[in-house]
VOGU-3710 file (C-alpha; in Angstrom, 3 decimals, decimal comma):
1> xxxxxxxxxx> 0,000/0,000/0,000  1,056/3,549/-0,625  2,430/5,460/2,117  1,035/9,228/1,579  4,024/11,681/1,785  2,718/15,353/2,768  4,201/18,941/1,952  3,464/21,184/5,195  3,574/24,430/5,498  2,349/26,951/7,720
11> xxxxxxxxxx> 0,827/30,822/7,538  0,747/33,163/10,158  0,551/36,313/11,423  -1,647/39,362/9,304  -0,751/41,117/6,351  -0,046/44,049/8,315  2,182/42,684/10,571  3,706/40,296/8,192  4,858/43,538/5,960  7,185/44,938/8,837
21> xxxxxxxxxx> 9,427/41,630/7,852  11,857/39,871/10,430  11,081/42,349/12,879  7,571/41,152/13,341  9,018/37,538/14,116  6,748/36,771/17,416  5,347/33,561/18,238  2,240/32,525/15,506  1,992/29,240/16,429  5,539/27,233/16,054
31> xxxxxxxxxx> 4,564/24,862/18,881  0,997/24,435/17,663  2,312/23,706/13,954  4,595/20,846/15,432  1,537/19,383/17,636  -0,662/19,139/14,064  2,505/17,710/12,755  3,083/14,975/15,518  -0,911/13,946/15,242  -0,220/13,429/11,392
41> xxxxxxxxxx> 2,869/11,300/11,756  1,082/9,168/14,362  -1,632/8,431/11,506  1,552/7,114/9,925  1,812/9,615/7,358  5,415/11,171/5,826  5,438/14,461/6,623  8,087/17,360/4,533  7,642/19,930/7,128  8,395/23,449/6,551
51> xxxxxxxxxx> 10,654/24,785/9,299  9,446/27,725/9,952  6,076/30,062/9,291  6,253/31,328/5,935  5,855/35,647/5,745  6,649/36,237/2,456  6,653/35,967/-0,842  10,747/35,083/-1,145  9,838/32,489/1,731  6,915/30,666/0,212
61> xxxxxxxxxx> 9,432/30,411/-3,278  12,091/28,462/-1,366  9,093/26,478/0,491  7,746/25,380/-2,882  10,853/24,661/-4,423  11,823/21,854/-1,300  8,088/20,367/-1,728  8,876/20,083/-5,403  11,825/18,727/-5,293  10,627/15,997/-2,624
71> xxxxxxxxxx> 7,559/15,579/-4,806  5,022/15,443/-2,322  1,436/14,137/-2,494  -0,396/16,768/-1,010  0,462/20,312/0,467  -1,442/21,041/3,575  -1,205/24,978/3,889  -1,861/25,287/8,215  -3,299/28,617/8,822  -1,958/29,808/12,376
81> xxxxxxxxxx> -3,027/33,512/11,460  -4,746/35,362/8,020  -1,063/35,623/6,632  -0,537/38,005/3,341  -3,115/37,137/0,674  -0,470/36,751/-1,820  1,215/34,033/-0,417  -1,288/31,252/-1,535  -1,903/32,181/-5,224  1,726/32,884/-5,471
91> xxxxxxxxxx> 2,090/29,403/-3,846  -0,202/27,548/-6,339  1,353/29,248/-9,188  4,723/27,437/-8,294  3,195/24,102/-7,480  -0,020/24,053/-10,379  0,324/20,600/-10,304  0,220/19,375/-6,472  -3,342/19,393/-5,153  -3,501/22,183/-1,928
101> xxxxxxxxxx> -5,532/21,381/1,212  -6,571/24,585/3,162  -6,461/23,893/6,762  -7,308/25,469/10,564  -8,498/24,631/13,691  -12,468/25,588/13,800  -12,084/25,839/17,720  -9,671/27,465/19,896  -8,770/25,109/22,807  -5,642/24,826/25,610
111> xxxxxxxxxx> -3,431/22,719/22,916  -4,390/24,542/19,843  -5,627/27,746/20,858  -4,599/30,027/17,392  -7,442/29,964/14,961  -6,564/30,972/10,950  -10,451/30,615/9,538  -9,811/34,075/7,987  -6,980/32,681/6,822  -8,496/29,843/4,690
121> xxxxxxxxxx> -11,106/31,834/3,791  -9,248/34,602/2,182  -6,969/31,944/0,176  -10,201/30,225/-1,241  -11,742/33,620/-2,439  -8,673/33,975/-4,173  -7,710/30,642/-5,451  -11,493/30,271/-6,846  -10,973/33,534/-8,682  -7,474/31,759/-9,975
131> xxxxxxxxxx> -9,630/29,061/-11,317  -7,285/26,568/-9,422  -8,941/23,463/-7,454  -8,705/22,916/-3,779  -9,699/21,303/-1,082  -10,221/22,760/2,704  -10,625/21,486/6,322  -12,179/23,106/9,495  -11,333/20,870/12,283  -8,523/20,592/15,140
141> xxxxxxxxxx> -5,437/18,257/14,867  -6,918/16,320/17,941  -10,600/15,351/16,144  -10,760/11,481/14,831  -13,011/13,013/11,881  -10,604/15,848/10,936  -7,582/13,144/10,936  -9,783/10,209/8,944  -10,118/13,737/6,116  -7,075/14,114/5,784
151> xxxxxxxxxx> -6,031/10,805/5,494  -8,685/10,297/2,898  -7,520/13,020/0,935  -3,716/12,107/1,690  -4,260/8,709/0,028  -6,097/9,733/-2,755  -3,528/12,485/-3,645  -0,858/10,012/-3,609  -2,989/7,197/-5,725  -3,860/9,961/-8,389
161> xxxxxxxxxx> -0,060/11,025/-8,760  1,343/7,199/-8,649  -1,144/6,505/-11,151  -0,484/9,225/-13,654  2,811/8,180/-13,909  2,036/4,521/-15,096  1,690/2,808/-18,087  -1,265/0,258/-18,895  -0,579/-2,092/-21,553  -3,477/-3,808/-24,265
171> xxxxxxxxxx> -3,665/-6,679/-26,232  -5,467/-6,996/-29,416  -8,460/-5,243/-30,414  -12,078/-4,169/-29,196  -14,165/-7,340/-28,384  -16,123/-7,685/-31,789  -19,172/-6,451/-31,910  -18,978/-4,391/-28,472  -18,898/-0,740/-28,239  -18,791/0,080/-24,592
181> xxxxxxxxxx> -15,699/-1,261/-23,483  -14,260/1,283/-26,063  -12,387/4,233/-24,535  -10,857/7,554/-26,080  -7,369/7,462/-26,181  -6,902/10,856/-25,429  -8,706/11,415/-22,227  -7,671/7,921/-20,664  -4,233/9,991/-20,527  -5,790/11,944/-18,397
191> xxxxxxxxxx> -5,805/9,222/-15,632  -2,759/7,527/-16,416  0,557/8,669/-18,403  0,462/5,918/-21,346  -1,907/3,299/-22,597  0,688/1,435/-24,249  -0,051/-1,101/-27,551  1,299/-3,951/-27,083  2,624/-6,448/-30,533  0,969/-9,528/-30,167
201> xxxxxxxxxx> 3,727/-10,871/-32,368  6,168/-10,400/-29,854  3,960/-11,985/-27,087  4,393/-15,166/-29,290  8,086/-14,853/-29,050  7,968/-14,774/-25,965  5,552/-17,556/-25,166  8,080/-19,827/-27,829  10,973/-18,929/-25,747  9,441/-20,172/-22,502
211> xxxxxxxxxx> 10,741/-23,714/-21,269  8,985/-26,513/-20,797  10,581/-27,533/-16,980  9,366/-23,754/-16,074  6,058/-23,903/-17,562  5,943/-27,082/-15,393  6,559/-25,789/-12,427  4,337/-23,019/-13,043  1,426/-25,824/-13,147  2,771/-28,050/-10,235
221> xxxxxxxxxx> 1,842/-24,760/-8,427  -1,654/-24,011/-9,529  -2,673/-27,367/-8,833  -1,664/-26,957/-5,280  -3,669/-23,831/-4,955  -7,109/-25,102/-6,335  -9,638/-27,458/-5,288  -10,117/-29,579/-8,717  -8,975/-29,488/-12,409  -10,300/-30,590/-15,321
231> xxxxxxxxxx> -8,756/-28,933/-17,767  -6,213/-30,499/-20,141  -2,036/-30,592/-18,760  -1,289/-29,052/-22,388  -3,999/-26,520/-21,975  -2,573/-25,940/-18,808  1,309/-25,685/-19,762  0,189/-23,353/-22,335  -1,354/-21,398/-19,915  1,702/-21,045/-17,684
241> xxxxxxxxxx> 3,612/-20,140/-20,736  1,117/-17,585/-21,366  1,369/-16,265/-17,709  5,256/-16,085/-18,129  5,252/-14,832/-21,557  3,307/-11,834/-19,754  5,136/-11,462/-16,964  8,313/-10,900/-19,524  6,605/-8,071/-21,480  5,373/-6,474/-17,891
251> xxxxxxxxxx> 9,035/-5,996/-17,012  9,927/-5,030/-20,713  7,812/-1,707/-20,698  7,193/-1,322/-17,047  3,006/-2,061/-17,184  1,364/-1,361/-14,090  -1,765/-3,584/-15,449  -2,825/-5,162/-18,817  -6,261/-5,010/-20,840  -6,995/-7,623/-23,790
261> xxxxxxxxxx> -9,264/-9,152/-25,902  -8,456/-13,331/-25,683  -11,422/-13,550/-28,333  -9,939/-15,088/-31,104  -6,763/-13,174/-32,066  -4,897/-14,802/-29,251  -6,593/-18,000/-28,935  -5,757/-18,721/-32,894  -2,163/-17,999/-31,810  -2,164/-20,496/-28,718
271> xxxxxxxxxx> -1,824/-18,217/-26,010  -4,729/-19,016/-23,436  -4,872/-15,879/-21,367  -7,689/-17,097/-18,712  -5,527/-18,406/-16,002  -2,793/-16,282/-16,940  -4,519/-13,449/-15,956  -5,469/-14,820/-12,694  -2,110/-15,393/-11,343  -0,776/-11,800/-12,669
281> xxxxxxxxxx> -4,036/-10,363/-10,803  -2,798/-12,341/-7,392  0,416/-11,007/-7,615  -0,765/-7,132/-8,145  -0,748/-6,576/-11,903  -4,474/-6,482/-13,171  -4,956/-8,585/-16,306  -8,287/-7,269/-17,833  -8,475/-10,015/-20,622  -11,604/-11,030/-21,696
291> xxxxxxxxxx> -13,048/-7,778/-23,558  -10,327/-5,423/-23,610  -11,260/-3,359/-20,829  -8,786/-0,547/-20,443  -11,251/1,468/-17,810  -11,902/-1,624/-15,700  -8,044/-2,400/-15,861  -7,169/0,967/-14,753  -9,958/0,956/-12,171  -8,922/-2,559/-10,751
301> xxxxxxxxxx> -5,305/-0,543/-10,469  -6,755/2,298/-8,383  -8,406/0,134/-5,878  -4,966/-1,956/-5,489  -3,241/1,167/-4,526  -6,079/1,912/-2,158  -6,141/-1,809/-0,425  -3,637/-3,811/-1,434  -6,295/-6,283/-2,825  -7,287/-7,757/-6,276
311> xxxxxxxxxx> -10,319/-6,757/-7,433  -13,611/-8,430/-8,833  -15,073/-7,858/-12,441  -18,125/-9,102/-13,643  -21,391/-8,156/-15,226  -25,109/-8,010/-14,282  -26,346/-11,719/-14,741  -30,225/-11,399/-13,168  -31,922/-9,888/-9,968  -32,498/-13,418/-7,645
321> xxxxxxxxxx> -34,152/-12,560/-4,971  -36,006/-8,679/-4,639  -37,128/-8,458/-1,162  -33,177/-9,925/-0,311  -31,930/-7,467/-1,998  -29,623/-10,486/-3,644  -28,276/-10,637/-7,384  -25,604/-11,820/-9,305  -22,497/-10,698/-10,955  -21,074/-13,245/-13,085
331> xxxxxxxxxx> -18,297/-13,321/-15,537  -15,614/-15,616/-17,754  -13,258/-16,760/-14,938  -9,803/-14,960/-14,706  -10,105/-13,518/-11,298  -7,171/-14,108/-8,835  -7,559/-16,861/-6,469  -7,432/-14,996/-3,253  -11,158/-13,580/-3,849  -11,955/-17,136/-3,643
341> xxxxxxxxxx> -13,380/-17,886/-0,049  -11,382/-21,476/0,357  -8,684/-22,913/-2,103  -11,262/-26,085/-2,208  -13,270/-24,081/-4,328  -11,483/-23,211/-6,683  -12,063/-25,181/-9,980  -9,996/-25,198/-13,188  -12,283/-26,121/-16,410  -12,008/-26,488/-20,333
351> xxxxxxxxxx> -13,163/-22,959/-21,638  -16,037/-23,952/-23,816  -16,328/-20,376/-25,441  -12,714/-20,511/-27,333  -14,692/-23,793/-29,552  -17,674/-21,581/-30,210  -15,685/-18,523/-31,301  -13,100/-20,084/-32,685  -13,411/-23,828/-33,571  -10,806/-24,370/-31,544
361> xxxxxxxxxx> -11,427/-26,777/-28,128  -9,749/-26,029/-24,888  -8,327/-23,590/-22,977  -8,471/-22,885/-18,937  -11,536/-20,956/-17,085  -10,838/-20,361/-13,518  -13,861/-21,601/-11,685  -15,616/-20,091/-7,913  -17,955/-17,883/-6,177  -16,541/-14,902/-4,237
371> xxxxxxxxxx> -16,444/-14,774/-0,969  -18,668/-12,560/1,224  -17,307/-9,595/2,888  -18,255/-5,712/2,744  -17,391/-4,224/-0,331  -16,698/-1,069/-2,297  -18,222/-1,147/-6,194  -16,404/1,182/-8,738  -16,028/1,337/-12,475  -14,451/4,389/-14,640
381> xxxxxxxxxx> -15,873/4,898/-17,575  -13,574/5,240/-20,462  -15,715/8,053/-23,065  -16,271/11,315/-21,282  -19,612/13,125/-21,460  -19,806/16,619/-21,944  -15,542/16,600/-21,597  -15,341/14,795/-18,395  -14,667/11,354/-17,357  -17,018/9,605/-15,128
391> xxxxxxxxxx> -16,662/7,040/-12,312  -19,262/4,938/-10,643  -19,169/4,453/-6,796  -21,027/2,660/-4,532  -21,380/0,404/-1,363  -22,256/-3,219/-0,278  -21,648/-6,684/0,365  -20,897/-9,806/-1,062  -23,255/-13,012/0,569  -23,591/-16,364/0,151
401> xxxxxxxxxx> -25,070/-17,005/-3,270  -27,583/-20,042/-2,639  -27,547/-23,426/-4,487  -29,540/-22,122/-6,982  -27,102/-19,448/-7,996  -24,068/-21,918/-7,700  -25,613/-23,974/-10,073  -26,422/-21,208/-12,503  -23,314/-20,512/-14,400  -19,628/-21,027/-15,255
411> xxxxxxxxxx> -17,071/-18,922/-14,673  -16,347/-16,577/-11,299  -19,372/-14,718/-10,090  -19,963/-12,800/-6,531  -23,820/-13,067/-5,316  -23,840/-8,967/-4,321  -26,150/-7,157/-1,928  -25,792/-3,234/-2,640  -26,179/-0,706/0,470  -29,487/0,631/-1,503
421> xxxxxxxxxx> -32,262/-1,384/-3,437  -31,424/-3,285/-6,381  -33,388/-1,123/-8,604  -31,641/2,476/-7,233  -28,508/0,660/-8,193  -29,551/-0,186/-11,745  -31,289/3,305/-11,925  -27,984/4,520/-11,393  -26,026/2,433/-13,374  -27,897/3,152/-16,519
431> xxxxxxxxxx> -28,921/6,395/-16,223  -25,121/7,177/-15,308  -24,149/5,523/-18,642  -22,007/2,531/-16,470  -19,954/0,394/-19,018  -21,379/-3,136/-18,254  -18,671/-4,699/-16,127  -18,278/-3,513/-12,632  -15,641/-3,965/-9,963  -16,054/-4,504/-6,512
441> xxxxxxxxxx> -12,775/-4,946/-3,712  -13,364/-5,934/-0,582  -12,765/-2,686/1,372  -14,936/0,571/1,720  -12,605/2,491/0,103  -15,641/5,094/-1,017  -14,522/8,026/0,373  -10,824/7,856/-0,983  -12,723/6,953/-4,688  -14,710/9,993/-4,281
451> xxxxxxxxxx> -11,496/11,991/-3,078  -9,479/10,547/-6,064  -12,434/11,701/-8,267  -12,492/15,586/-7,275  -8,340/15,818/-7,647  -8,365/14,437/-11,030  -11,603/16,597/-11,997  -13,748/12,617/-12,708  -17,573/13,272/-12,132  -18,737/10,861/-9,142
461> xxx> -21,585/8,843/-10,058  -22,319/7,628/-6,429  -25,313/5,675/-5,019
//
């Protein structure tokens, strides 16, 4: 998990004191400064403090130039006083690219008795009239709810800057005959610095190069990790080759996840992607694979860096059960095995889809339920609306799907039970314009998705 480093700074004093210089050097709130900083640090956050209280304008310069250079997450600007009005825009002028949190205490008590409310409100009249984004806090450093903020915000800062330096790779082409796993090239760059194509061709190198003791071994594992297998040992081998063959072009360009379309470019070639893509999603590289999802590979990414956990995809399969507030998500199985509740229930089967698309038998599906838990649902839409990128966001929990639903499918599939009626969360899933597959971690991560949404200007669709 990413460890949130934070730029902090502090304002004090007026602007009519603060223009008599060095000489007007009293106490503002040093010792209250270092108190807010101690609380952070025990939340386990890095902080880049600024020594001292910044006056003026050649002292918020040299400021911004040591945040920049220790490329912070987030600058928290602590008001200890109202502090010149120029010091802010002049501030966000330096740093346009680091999002700004504008922070004082809302009460004055024995520990943190200066209040800088005037403060933060003069910098937001002027940073609105800059046209420059921001975020603001009224709270004290010894509040739970004012620490959980900022530690919200913290980690979202640092997810959207980790991810907009990473590159997602893709496979292949658009599923045929699917539009709305499309995505415009130009405004997924938005979100993350490259979506890199990937030559298929040199996948098959790769996969050719691959030995046979090491695609071996690469089985001997699975099978120790799943309940049952069905599936053939030279589907399987291939599928390990696959895996590695992956895992080789991951290093090669640096991918920090991988979207493709295993329908039937790759399957004609021999690479069976299905299991492959499991075991890079257990080991923290989401493998979108079936419909050449860049959105849902990206968004998969985002809620790694929030929990540390694979994530879920699937698609709405039916409503079961309307007064339980119970239906199903349900998908092709390439999920990583840890969202499995028990390694007994994991099943590997022949993937009867490549024969129907392709003519060719065989292949590897990846076969279980997911197990229950409370969960976070989130999908980013990959065509923006009106010039901005949307993401879906909502809450729930995964239950027990009952024999029926066991019974009902292939593949992995998650019986879910949103936070709000199955209907609101359709409502809002098609009226919002949600792609059709949807992710779900097992975290509430919510706040941090909405948090990651405002810095990198996303419209939330949340329910």
């Amino acid at each position: 998990m990413i460890r949130p480093r934070i730029g902090f700074l502090t304002v004090g004093g007026s602007p009519i004191v603060a223009a008599q210089g060095f000489m007007a050097r009293e106490y503002w709130g040093e010792d209250i400064r270092d108190r807010a900083v101690s609380r952070l640090e025990a939340c386990g956050l890095e902080i880049v403090k600024i020594p001292k209280i910044v006056f003026n304008i050649g002292e918020m310069t040299e400021a911004a130039q040591v945040l920049r250079s220790e490329d912070v997450d987030l600058v928290v600007i602590y008001f200890t006083g109202i502090g010149e009005e120029v010091l802010i825009p002049h501030l966000a002028a330096e740093l346009p690219q680091y999002p700004l949190l504008l922070w004082s205490n809302l009460t004055a008590t024995e520990e943190f008795p200066r209040i800088g409310i005037m403060g933060v409100i003069h910098a937001a009249s002027n940073l609105r009239a800059m046209g420059r984004k921001f975020s603001y806090l009224l709270g004290n450093p010894d509040d739970h709810e004012t620490m959980r903020k900022i530690l919200v915000l913290t980690r979202a800062a640092a997810v959207a800057k980790r991810i907009r330096r990473d590159v997602v790779g893709t496979l292949s082409a658009v599923s045929p005959g699917q539009l709305d796993t499309a995505y415009d090239e130009v405004q997924m760059r938005r979100v993350v610095a490259d979506v890199d194509g990937l030559d298929v061709v040199e996948l098959v190198n790769f996969y050719e190069k691959v030995g046979d003791e090491e695609a071996e071994h690469v089985v001997n594992n699975v099978l120790q990790r799943v309940g049952s297998c069905e599936a053939e040992r030279a589907d399987l081998l291939a599928s390990a080759k696959t895996y590695l063959a992956l895992k080789q072009m991951v290093g090669k360009y640096n991918l920090k996840a991988i979207a493709a379309n295993s329908r039937p470019g790759l399957v004609m070639r021999g690479i069976l992607i299905h299991l492959a893509a499991s075991l890079l999603s257990e080991e923290g590289i989401p493998a979108h694979i079936h419909e050449h999802d860049v959105p849902a590979a990206i968004t998969e990414l985002v809620l790694r860096y929030f929990t540390d956990l694979p994530a879920y995809t699937g698609e709405f399969n039916y409503v079961e059960d309307l007064v339980g507030n119970r239906s199903k998500l349900g998908h092709t199985g390439f999920s990583a095995f840890s969202l499995a509740g028990s390694s007994r229930d994991i099943r590997l089967t022949k993937y009867s889809m490549h024969k129907t698309l392709t003519g060719r038998e065989g292949g590897v599906e990846v076969q279980f339920y997911v197990k229950p838990g409370r969960v976070t649902f989130a999908k980013l839409g990959g065509r923006a609306v009106d010039g901005r990128l949307s993401m879906f966001i909502a809450g729930g929990e995964v239950v027990e799907p009952s024999e029926e639903m066991k019974k009902s499918g292939s593949g992995c599939f998650a019986c879910i039970r949103p936070d709000v009626p199955v209907q609101d969360f359709l409502d809002a899933i098609i009226s919002g314009g949600v792609e059709h597959h949807i992710l779900l971690v097992h975290a509430d991560v919510r706040a941090e998705l909405e948090a990651f949404c405002d810095i990198l200007d996303i419209q939330k669709n949340t329910v």
